[in-house]
C-alpha positions in Angstrom: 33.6 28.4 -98.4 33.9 25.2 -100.5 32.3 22.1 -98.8 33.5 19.3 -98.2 36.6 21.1 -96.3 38.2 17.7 -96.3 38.2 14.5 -98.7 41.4 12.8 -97.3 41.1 10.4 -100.5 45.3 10.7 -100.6 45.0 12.7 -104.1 44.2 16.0 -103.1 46.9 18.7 -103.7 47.9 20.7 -100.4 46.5 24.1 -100.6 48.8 27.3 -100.8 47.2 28.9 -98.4 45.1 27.6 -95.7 41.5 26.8 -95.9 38.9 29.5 -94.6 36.7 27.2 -92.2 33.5 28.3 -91.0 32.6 30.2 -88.0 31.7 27.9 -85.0 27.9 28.3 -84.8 27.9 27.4 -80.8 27.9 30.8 -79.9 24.5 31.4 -82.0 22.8 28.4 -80.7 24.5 29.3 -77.2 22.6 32.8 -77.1 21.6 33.4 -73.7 18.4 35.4 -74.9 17.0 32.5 -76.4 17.0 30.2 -74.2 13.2 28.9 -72.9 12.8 27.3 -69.5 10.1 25.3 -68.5 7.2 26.4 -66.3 9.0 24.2 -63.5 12.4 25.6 -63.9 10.7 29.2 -63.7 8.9 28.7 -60.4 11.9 26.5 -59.4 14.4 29.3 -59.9 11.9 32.2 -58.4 11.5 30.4 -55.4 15.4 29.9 -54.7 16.1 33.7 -55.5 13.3 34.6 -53.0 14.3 32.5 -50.1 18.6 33.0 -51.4 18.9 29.2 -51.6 21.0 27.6 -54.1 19.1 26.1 -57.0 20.4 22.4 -57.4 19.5 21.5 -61.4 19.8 18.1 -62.5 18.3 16.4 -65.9 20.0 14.2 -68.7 23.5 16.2 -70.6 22.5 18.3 -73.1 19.8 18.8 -71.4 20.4 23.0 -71.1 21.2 23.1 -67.5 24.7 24.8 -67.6 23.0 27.4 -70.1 19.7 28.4 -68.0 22.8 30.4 -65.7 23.7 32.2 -68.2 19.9 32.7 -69.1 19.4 34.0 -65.9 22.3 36.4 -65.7 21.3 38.0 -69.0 18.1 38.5 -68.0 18.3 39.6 -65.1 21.2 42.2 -66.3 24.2 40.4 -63.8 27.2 39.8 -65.6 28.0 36.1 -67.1 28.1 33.6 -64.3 31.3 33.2 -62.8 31.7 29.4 -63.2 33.3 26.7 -61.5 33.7 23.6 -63.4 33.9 20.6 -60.8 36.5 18.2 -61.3 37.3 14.6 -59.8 40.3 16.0 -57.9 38.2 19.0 -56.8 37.9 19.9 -53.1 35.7 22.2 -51.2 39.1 25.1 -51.0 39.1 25.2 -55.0 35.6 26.5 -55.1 37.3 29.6 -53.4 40.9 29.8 -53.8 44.0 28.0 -54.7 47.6 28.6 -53.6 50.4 28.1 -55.5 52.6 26.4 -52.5 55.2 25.0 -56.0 55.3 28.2 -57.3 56.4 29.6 -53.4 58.6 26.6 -52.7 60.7 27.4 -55.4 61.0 30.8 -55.2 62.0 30.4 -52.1 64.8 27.8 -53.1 66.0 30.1 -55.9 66.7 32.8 -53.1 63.7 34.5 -54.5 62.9 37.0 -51.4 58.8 37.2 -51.4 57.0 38.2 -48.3 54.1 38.5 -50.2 51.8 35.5 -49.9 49.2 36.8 -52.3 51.4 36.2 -55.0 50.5 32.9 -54.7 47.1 33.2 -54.2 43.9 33.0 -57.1 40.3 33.1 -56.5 38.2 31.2 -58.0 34.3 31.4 -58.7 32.4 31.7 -54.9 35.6 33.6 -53.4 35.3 35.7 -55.9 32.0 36.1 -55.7 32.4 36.9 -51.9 34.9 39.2 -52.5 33.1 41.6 -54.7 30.3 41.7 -52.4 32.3 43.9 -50.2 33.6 47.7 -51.3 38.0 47.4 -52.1 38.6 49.1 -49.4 37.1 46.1 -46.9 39.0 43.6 -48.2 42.3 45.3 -50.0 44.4 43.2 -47.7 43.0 40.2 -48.7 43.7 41.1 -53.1 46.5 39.7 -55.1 48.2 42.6 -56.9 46.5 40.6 -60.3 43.1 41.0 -58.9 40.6 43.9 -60.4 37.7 45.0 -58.6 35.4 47.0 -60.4 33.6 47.8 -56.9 30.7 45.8 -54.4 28.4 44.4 -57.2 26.0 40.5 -56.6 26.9 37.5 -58.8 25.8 34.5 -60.6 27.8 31.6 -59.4 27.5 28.5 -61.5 29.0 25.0 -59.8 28.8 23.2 -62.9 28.4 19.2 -62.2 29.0 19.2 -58.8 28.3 15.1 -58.8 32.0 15.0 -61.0 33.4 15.7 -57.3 35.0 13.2 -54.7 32.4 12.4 -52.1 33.0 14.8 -49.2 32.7 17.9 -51.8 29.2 18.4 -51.0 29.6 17.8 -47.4 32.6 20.1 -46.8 31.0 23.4 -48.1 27.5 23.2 -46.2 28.5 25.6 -43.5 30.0 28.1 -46.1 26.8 27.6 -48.8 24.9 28.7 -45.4 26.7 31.7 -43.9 28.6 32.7 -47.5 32.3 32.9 -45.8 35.0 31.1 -46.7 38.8 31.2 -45.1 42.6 31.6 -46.1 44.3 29.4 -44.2 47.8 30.7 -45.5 46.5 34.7 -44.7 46.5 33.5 -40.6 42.9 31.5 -41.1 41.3 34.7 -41.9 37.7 34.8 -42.7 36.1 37.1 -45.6 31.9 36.8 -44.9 29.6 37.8 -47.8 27.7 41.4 -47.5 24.1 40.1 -46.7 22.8 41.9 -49.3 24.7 40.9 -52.1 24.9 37.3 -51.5 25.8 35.5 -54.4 23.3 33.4 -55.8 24.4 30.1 -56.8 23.1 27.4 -59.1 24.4 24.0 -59.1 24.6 21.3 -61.9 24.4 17.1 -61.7 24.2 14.5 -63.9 23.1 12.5 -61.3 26.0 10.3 -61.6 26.0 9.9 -57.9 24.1 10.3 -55.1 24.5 14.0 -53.4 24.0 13.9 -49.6 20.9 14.6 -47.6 22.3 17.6 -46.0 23.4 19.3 -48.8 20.2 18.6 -50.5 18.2 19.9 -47.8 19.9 23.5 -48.5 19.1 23.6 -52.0 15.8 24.6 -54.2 15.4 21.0 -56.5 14.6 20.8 -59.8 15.0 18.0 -62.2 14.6 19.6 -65.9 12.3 17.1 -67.4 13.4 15.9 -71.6 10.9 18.4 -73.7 7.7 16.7 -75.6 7.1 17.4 -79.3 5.5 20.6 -78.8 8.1 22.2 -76.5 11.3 21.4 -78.4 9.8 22.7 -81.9 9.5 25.6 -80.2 13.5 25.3 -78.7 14.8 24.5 -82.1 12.9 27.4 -84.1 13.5 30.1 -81.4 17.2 28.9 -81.3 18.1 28.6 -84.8 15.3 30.6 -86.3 17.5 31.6 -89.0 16.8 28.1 -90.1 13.4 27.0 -89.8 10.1 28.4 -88.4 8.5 26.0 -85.8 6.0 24.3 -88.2 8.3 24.0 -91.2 8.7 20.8 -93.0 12.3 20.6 -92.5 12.1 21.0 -88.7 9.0 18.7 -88.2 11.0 15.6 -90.4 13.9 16.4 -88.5 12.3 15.7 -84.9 10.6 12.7 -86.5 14.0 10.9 -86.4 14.8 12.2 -83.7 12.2 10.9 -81.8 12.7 7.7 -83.4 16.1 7.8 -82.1 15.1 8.2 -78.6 12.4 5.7 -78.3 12.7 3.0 -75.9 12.7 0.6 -78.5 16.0 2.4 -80.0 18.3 0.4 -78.0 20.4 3.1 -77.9 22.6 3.5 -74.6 23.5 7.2 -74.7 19.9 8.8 -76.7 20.7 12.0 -78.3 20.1 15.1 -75.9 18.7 18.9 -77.8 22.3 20.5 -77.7 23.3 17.5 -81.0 19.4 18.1 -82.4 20.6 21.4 -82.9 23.9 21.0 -84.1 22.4 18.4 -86.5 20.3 20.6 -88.2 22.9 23.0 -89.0 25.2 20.9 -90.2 22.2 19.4 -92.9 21.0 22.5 -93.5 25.1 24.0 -94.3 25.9 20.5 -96.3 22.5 20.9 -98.0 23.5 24.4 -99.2 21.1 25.5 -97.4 18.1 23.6 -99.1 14.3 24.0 -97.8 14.1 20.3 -96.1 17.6 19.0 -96.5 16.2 15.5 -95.4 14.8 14.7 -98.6 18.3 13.3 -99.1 18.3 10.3 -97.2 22.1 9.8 -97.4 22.7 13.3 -95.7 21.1 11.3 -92.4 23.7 9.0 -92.6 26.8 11.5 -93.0 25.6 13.3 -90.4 24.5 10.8 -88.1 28.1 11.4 -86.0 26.6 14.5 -84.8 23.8 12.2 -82.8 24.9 9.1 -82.0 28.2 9.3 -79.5 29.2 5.6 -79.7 30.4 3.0 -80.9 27.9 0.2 -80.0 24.9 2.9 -80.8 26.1 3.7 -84.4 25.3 0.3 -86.0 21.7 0.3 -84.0 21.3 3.8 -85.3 21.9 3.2 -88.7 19.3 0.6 -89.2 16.8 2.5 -87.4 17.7 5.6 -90.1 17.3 2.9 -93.1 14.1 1.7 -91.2 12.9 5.1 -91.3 13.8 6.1 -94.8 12.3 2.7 -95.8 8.9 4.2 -94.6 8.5 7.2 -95.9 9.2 6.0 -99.3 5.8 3.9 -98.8 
């Protein structure tokens, strides 16, 4: 593949064909295997699966909290988490089902005869979770036609930034994070209750862009997943991209120099760049490079790559004299 994919200088001949892009390298640095929790986050975690209270994560974006679930589940040889991704419209009835009322108004105004109220129905992440806890045959009456289930198995629920959420969210699903039920108010209110020994085990994600209530706090297992030191994320980097440098290599030591330079206090920078755009970084420098040994021996690959780490507009002018500063010095 030819790089730059791109020059948009209003010269360039369209191509006959279209380009081959490269494969999105997420998925490698996504890896479920190797991810590396803190000591915290280990006892944290224990502690919540030993007691079956939900473990409430919070720590900056980027930060690796939606990816210790998956972690978790691979590890411990569950299937991928199934994931609820909270929304600002959410309420506590979407964590378990919705129900198409549109879809059944209309069919029942195009004369479309449909007795069948699960047609309308969809589970979502807990209810589904629920749902598998119990053999088919417990809870056939309660499956849409669309709905597999491969028989009784636990799950990994993930409730991913549950602080995105109107205010009552928390509140409204204490009883049901408790006693693992949940109803269907149009199946005649009826109640499906979680086999006790398959409870789902649920991990919840905030930014801490709001305050979550006491109550619901007092349910969970806490743990806020400090920023790594020096030491730590070497370690993250090389085991998660170890294709591209070991944990003491030159490239990967320069690269968290900046880094670190970019996330002092004395940055100025509003949003400080999180280990998720380290990472992406260094594979963009190390793909533009050609794959050189320390692609930051070219100073100007910092600044065409510096979109990766800074995320706005008011940071990018701060961050680009803080990258001359830095270039400045190690010429010295």
């Amino acid at each position: 593949m030819k790089f730059p994919f791109y020059v948009g200088d209003g010269k360039r001949q369209r191509s006959d064909v279209p380009t081959t892009l490269p494969v999105s390298r997420r998925s490698q640095m996504m890896m479920p295997e190797n991810y590396i929790a803190d000591a915290g986050l280990v006892d944290a975690c224990n502690v919540a699966l030993l007691l079956g209270q939900p473990l409430l994560l919070t720590g900056e974006p980027g930060i690796g909290k939606t990816q210790f679930a998956y972690s978790l589940a691979w590890e411990l040889g569950f299937e991928e988490p199934l994931k609820f991704e909270t929304k600002s419209t959410s309420t506590a009835r979407d964590l378990f089902y919705t129900y198409d009322s549109l879809k059944q108004f209309q069919d029942a105004y195009s004369g479309i005869a449909n007795r069948n109220t699960l047609k309308y129905l969809t589970y979502c992440a807990l209810g589904t979770a629920i749902l598998l806890t119990r053999e088919k045959s417990e809870v056939v009456e309660f499956l849409p036609p669309y709905f597999v289930h491969p028989g009784k198995r636990r799950s990994i629920v993930l409730i991913d930034e549950v602080d995105k959420a109107p205010r009552d969210f928390p509140n409204d699903i204490l009883n049901e994070l408790d006693q693992m039920y949940f109803r269907i108010l149009e199946l005649g209110n009826a109640q499906i209750l979680a086999n006790p020994e398959l409870q789902p085990f649920i991990i919840i994600t905030s930014n801490s862009e709001k305050d979550l209530p006491d109550a619901f706090l007092r349910r969970c297992i806490y743990y806020h997943i400090p920023f790594p030191n020096r030491d730590r994320l070497a370690e993250i980097v090389a085991n998660r991209l170890g294709l591209y440098s070991g944990a003491s290599s030159e490239f990967l030591n320069t690269a968290l120099d900046l880094f670190f330079e970019l996330r002092a206090t004395s940055s100025g920078l509003r949003k400080k760049p999180a280990t998720a755009e380290l990472l992406g970084w260094m594979i963009a420098l190390r793909e533009i490079s050609n794959r050189q040994e320390n692609p930051l021996t070219q100073p100007e690959l910092v600044q065409r790559t510096l979109s990766n780490l800074i995320k706005t507009a008011e940071d990018q002018d701060k961050a680009k004299k803080i990258v001359k500063q830095w270039i400045d010095n190690r010429k010295k």
